[in-house]
C-alpha positions as CSV (number, residue, x, y, z in Angstrom):
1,X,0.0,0.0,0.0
2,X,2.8,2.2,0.9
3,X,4.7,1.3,-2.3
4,X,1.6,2.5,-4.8
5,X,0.9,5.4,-2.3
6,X,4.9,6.6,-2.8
7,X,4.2,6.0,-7.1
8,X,1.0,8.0,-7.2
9,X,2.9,11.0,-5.3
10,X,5.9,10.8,-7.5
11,X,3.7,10.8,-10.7
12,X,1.8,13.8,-9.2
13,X,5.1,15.4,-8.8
14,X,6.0,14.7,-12.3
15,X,2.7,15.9,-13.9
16,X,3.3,18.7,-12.1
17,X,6.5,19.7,-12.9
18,X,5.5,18.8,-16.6
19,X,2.0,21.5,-16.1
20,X,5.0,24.3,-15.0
21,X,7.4,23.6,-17.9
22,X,4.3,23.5,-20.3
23,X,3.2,27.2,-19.1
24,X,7.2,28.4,-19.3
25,X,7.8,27.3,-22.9
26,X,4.0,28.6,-24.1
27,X,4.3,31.7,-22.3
28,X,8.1,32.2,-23.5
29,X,7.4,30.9,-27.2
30,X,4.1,33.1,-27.4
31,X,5.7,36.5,-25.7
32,X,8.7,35.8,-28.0
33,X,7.0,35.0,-31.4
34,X,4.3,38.1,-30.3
35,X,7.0,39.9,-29.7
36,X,9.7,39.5,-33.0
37,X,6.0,39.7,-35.5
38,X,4.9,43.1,-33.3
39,X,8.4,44.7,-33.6
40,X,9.0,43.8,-37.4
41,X,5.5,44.3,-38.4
42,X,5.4,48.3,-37.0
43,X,8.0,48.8,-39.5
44,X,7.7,46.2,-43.0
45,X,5.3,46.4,-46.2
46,X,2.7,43.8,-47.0
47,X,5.1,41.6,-49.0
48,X,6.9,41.0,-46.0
49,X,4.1,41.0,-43.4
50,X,2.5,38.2,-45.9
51,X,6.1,36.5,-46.0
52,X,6.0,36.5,-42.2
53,X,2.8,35.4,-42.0
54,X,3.2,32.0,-44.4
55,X,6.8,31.1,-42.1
56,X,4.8,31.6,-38.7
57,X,1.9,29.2,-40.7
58,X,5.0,27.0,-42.0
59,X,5.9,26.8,-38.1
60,X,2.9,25.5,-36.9
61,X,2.5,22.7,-39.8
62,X,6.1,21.4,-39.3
63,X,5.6,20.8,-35.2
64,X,1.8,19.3,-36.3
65,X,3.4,17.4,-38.7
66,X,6.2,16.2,-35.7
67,X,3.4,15.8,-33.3
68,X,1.1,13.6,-35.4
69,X,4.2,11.4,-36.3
70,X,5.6,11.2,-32.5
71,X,2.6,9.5,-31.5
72,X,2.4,7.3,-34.8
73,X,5.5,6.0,-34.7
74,X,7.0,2.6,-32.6
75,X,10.0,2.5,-30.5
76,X,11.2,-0.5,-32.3
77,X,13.1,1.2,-35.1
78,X,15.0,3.0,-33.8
79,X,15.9,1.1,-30.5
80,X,17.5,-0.7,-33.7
81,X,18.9,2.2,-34.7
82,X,20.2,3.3,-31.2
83,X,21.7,-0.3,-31.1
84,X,23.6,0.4,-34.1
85,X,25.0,4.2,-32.7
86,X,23.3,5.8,-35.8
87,X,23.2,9.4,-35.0
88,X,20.1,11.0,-33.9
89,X,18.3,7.3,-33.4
90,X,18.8,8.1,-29.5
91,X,17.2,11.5,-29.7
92,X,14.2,9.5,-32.1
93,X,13.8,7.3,-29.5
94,X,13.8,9.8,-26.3
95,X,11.1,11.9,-28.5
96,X,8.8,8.5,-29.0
97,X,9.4,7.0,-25.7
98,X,7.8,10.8,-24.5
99,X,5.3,10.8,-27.3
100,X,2.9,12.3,-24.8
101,X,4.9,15.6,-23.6
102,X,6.2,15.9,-27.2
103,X,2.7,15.8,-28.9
104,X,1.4,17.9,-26.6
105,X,4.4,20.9,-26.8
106,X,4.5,20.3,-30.6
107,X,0.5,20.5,-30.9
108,X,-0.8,22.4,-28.0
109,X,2.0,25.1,-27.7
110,X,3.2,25.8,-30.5
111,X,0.6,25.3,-32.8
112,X,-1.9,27.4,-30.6
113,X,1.1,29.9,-30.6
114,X,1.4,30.1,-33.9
115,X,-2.4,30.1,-34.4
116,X,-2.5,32.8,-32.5
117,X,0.4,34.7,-34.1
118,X,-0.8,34.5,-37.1
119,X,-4.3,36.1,-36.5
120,X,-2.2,39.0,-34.9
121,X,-0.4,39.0,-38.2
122,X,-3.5,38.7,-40.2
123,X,-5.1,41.4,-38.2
124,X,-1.9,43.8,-38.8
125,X,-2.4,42.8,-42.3
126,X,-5.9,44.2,-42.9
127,X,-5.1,47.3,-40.9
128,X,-2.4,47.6,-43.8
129,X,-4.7,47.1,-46.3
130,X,-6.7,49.7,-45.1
131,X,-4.5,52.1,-44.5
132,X,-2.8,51.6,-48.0
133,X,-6.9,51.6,-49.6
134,X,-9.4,53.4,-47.8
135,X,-12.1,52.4,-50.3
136,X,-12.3,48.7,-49.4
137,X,-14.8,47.6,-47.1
138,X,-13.3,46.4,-43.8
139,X,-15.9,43.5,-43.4
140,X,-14.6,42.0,-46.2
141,X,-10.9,42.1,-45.9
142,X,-11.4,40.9,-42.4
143,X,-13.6,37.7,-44.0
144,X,-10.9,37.0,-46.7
145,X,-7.7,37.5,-44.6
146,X,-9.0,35.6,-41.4
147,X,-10.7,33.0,-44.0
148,X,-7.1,32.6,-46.3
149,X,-5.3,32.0,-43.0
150,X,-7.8,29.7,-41.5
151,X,-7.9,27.5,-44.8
152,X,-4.2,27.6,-45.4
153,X,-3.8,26.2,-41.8
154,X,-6.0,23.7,-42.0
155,X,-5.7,22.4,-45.4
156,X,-1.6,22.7,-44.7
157,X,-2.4,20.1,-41.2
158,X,-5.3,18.1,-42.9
159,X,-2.7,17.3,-46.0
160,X,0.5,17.0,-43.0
161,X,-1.9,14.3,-40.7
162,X,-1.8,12.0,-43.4
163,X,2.1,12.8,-44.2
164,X,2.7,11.8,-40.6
165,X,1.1,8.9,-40.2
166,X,2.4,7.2,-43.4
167,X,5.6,8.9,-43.2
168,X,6.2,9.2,-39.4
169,X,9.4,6.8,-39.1
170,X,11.8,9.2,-41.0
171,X,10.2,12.2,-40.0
172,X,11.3,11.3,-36.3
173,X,14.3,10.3,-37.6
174,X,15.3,13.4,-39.3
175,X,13.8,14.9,-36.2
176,X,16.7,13.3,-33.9
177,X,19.0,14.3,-36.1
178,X,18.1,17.7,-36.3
179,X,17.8,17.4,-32.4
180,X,21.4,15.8,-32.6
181,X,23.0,18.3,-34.5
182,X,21.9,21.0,-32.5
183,X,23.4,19.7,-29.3
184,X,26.1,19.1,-30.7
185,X,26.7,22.3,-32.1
186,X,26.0,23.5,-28.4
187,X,28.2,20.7,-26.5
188,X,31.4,22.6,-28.7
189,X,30.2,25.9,-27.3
C-alpha cells in the first residue's frame, strides 16, 4: 500500500512539474514569437508582413506534422537504430518513448502559438490594407484575410496528418537528427 501510495505521489510530482514547464515554454514561445511579429510588423510592407505570415503558418505545420508522427510512430526502429549508434536514433527514441509531452508541446504550444500569431499578423495585415486603400470595405478584408489564414492552416495540417502517419518513421528520424546536430553544435560551445 505504501509502495503504490509513494508512485502516485511521484507521478503527481512529475505531472506537475511537466504542467510548469508547459506554461514556461507557451508563455516564453508566445511573448517571444508576439514579440519578434509586433516589432517587425510596425515597420515592413505587405510583402513581408504576408512573407512573415506563411513562415509563422509554416511553423505550426512542421511541429503538427512532428506531433502527429511522435505519437504514430513505434520504438522499435530506432531502439534498432540506437543499437547500431546511428546518429540521432537516440534522440528519435527519447522523443517517442515521450510521445505524450512531445505531442502535446508540438500541438498544443506551438501550434496554438502560432495560431494565434498568425491572427495578430493577419489582423496587422488588414489594418495595412486599409491604410494603403481606404475604399475597401473592412468587413470584407477581415472575411478574406482571417478566411485565407484559417484554410491555409487547416488544409496545410489536414494534408501533414496524413504525411505523418504514413511517413512518421523518418520524420522522427530526421527529427533526432536535427535534435542531434543542435546539441552538438552547443556541447562545442
Amino acid at each position: 500500500m505504501a509502495k503504490r501510495k509513494n508512485r502516485s505521489n511521484k507521478q503527481r510530482k512529475k505531472v506537475t512539474r511537466w504542467i510548469l514547464i508547459i506554461l514556461l515554454w507557451t508563455f516564453a514561445s508566445a511573448a517571444f514569437l508576439s514579440f519578434i511579429s509586433e516589432t517587425i510588423l510596425k515597420s515592413i510592407n505587405l510583402i513581408v508582413a504576408f512573407v512573415l505570415l506563411i513562415i509563422i503558418i509554416f511553423i505550426g505545420l512542421l511541429f503538427d506534422l512532428i506531433g502527429v508522427s511522435v505519437t504514430a510512430c513505434s520504438e522499435v526502429p530506432f531502439i534498432a537504430m540506437a543499437a547500431k549508434k546511428i546518429k540521432g536514433a537516440y534522440q528519435a527514441l527519447n522523443l517517442v518513448k515521450n510521445a505524450d509531452r512531445v505531442s502535446n508541446f508540438c500541438l498544443d504550444v506551438i501550434g496554438d502559438v502560432t495560431g494565434i500569431v498568425s491572427g495578430s499578423i493577419g489582423a496587422t495585415i488588414i489594418v495595412i490594407i486599409l491604410f494603403k486603400n481606404p475604399d475597401l470595405k473592412q468587413v470584407v478584408m477581415s472575411i478574406i484575410v482571417t478566411g485565407g489564414i484559417a484554410t491555409f492552416t487547416v488544409a496545410g495540417k489536414a494534408v501533414g496528418k496524413n504525411i505523418a502517419i504514413k511517413n512518421c518513421v523518418p520524420i522522427i528520424r530526421k527529427t533526432g537528427l536535427m535534435i542531434y546536430f543542435f546539441t552538438q553544435i552547443f556541447k562545442r560551445k
